[in-house]
C-alpha positions in Angstrom: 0.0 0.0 0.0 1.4 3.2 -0.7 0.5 6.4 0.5 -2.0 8.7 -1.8 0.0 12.3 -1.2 3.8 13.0 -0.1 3.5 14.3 3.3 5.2 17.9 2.9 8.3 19.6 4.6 6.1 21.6 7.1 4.2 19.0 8.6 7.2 16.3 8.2 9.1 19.2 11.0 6.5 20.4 12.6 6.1 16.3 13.5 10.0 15.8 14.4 9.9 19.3 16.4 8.2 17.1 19.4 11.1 14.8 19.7 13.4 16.5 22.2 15.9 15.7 24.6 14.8 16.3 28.2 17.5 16.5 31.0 17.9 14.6 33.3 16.4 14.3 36.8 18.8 15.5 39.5 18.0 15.2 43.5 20.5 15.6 46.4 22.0 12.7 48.2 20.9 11.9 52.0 23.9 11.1 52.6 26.9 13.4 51.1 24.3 15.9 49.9 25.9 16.2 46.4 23.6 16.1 43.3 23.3 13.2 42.1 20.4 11.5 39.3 17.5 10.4 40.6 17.4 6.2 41.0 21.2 6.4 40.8 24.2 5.5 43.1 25.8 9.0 44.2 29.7 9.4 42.4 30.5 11.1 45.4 30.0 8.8 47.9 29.3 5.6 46.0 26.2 5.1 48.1 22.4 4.1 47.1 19.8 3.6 49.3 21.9 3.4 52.1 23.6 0.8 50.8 27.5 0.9 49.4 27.6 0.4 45.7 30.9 2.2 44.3 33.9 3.0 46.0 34.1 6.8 45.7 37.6 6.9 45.4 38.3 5.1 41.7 34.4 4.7 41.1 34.3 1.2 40.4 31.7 -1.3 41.1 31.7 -3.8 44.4 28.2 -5.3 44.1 
């Protein structure tokens, strides 16, 4: 099936102009209070939840 009319320059843009980038969420840490994104471990302190997932210092994983 093909399409009856080539869909023009206008509303082919106007359509793509919706697709943007939105930043991302940022919240403070309890612990460090650094910024850190929301439903990640902190790079500052390596800590989620309480719980120690990164060692700050070389920010590698320890699971």
């Amino acid at each position: 099936m093909l399409p009856k009319r080539r869909v023009s320059r206008s509303n082919t843009r106007t359509r793509r102009a919706q697709w943007k980038a939105t930043a991302a969420q940022l919240s403070l840490c309890p612990i460090c209070g650094a910024q850190k994104r929301a439903h990640y471990a902190c790079l500052k302190c390596g800590q989620y939840k309480g719980r120690e997932y990164m060692q700050a210092d070389r920010g590698a994983l320890t699971t």
